[in-house]
MARBA-3410 file (N, C-alpha, C, O; in Angstrom, 1 decimal):
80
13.0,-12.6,-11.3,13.4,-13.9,-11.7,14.8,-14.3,-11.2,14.9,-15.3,-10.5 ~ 16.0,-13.5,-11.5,17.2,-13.6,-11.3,17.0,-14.2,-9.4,17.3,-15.3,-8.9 ~ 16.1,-12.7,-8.6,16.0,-13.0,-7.3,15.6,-14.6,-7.1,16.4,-15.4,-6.5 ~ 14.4,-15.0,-7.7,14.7,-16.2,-6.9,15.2,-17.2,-7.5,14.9,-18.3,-7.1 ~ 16.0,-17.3,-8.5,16.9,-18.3,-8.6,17.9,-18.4,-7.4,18.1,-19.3,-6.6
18.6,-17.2,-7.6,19.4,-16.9,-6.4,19.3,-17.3,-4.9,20.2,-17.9,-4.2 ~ 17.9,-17.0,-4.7,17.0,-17.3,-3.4,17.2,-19.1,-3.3,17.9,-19.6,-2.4 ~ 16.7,-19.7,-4.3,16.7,-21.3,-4.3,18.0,-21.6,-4.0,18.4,-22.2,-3.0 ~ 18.9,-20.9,-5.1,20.3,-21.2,-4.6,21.1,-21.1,-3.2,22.0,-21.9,-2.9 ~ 20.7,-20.1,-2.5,21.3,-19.9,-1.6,20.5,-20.9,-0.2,21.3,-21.1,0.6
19.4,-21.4,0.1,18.9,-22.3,0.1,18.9,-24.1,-0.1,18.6,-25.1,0.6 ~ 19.5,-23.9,-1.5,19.9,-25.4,-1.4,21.9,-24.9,-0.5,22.4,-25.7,0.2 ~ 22.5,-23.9,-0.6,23.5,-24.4,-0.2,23.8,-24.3,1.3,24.9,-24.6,1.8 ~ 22.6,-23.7,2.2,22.7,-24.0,3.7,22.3,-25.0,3.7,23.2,-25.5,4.4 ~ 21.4,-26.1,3.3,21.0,-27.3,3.6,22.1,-28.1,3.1,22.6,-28.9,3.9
22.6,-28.2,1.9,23.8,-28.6,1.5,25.1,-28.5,3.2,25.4,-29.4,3.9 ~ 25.4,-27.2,3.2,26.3,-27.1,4.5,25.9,-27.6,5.7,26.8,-27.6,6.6 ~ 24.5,-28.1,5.9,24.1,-28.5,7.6,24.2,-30.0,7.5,24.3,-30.6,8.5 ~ 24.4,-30.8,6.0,24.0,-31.9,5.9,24.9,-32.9,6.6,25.6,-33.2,5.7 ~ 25.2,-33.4,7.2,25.9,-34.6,7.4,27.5,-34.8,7.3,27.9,-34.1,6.4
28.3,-35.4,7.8,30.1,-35.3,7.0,29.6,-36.6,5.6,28.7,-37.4,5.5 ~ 30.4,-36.3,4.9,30.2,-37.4,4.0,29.5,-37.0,2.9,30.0,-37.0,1.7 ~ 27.9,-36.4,3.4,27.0,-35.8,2.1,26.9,-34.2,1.7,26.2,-33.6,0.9 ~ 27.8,-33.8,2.6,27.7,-32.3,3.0,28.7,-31.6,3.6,29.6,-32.4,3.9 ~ 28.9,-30.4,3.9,30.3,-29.7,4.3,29.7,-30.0,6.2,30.4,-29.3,6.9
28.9,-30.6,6.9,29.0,-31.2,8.1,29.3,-29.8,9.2,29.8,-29.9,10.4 ~ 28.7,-28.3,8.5,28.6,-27.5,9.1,27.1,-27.1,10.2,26.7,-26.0,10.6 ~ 26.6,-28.3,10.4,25.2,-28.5,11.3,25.6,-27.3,12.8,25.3,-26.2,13.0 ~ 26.6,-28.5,13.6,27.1,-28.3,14.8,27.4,-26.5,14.6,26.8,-25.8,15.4 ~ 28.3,-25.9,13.5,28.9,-24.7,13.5,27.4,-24.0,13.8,27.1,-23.2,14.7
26.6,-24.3,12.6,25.5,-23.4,12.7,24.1,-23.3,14.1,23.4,-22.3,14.2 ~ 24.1,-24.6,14.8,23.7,-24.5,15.9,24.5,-23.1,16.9,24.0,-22.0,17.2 ~ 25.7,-23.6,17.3,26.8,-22.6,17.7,26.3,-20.9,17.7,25.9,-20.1,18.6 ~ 26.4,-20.9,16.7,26.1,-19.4,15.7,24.6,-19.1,16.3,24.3,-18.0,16.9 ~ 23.7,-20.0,16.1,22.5,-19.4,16.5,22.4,-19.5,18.1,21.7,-18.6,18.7
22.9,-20.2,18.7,22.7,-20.3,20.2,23.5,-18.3,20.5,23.1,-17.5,21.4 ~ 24.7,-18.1,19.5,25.5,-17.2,20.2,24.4,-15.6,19.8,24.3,-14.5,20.4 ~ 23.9,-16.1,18.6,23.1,-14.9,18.3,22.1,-14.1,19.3,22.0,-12.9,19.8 ~ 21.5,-15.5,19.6,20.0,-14.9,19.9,19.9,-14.1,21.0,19.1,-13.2,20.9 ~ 20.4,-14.4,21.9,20.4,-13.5,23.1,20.6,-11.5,22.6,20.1,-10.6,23.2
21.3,-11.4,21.7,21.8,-10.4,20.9,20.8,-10.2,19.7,20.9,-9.2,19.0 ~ 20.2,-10.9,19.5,18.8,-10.9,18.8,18.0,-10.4,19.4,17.4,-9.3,19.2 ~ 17.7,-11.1,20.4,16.9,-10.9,21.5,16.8,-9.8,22.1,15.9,-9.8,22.8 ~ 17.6,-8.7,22.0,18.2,-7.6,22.5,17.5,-6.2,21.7,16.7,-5.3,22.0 ~ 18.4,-6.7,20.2,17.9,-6.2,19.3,16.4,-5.5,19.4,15.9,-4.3,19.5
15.9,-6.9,19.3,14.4,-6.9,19.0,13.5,-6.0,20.3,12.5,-5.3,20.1 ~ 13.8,-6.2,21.6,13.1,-5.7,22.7,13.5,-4.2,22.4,12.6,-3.3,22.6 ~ 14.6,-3.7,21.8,14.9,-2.5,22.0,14.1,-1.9,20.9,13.6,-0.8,21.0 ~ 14.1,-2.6,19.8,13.0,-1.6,18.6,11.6,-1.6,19.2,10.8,-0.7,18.9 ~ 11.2,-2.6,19.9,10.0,-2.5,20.3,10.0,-1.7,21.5,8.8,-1.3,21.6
10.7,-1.3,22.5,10.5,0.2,23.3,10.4,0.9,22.2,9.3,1.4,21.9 ~ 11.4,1.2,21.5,11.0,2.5,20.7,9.5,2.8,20.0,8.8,3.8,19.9 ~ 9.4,1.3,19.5,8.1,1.4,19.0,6.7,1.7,19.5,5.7,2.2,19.0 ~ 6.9,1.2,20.9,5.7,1.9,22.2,6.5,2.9,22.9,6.3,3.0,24.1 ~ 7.4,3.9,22.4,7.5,5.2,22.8,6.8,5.8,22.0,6.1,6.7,22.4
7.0,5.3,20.5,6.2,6.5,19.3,4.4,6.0,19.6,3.4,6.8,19.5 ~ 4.3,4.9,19.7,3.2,4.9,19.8,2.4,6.0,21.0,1.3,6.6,20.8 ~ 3.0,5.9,21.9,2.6,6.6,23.2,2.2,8.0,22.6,1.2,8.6,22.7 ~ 3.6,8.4,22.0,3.9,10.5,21.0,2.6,10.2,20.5,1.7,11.1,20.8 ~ 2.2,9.1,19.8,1.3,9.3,18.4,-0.3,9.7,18.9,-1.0,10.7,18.7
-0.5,8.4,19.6,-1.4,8.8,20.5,-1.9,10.2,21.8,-3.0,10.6,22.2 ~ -0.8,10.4,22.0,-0.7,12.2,22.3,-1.4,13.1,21.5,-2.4,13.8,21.6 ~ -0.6,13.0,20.8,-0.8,14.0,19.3,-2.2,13.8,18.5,-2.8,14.8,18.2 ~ -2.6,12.4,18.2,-3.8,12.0,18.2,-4.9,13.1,19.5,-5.8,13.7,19.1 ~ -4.6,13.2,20.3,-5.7,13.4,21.4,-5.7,14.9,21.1,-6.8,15.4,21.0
-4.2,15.8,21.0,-4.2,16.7,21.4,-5.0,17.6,19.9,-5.5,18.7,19.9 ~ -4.7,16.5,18.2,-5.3,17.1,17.3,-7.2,17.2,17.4,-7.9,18.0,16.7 ~ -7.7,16.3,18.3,-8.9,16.0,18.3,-10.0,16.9,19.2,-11.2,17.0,19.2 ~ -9.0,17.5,19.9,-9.4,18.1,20.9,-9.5,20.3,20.0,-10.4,21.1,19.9 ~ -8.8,20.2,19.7,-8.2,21.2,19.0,-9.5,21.4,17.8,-10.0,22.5,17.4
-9.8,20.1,17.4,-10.7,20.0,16.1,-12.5,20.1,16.5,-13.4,20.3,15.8 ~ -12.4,20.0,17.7,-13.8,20.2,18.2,-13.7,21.1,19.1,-14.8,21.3,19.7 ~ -12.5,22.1,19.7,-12.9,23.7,20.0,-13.0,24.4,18.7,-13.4,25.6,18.8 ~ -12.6,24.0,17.6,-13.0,24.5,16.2,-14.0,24.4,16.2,-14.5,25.5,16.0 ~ -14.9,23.2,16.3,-15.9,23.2,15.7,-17.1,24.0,16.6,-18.0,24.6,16.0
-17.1,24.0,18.1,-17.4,24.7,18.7,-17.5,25.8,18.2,-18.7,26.2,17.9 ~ -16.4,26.7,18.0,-16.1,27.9,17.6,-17.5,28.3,16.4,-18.4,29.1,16.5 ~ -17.0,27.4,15.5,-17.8,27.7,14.3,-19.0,27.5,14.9,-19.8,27.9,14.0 ~ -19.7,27.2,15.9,-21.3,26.8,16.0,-21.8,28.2,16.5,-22.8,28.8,16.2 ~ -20.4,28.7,17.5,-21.2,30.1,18.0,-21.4,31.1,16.9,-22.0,32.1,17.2
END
């Protein structure tokens, strides 16, 4: 409960801060700024967890093949 009060709160006070000079702290422009400077560095971010994440996938799938393989010279085994 506390969370989203807080949540709403913090909420109304970015829209509060983007609003207008006059009705609002007229921090629109700042926060455009901010996100233009982010993203590329966002952007960065994100491509690099996603190599990682199709490196492990690649391991997993490995490992996948090499448990399956293993599991039916077993089972082999047991037939003879």
């Amino acid at each position: 409960m506390i969370a989203l009060i807080v949540g709403i709160l913090l909420i109304a006070f970015c829209v509060f801060a983007c609003l207008p000079a006059g009705t609002g702290l007229a921090w629109g422009a700042d926060v455009v700024n901010f996100l233009k400077g982010c993203a590329p560095v966002f952007a960065a971010f994100v491509g690099l967890v996603a190599v990682f994440i199709g490196f492990a996938d690649i391991k997993d799938k490995k490992e996948a093949k090499k448990e399956e393989a293993a599991a039916k010279a077993l089972e082999n085994e047991q037939k003879k």
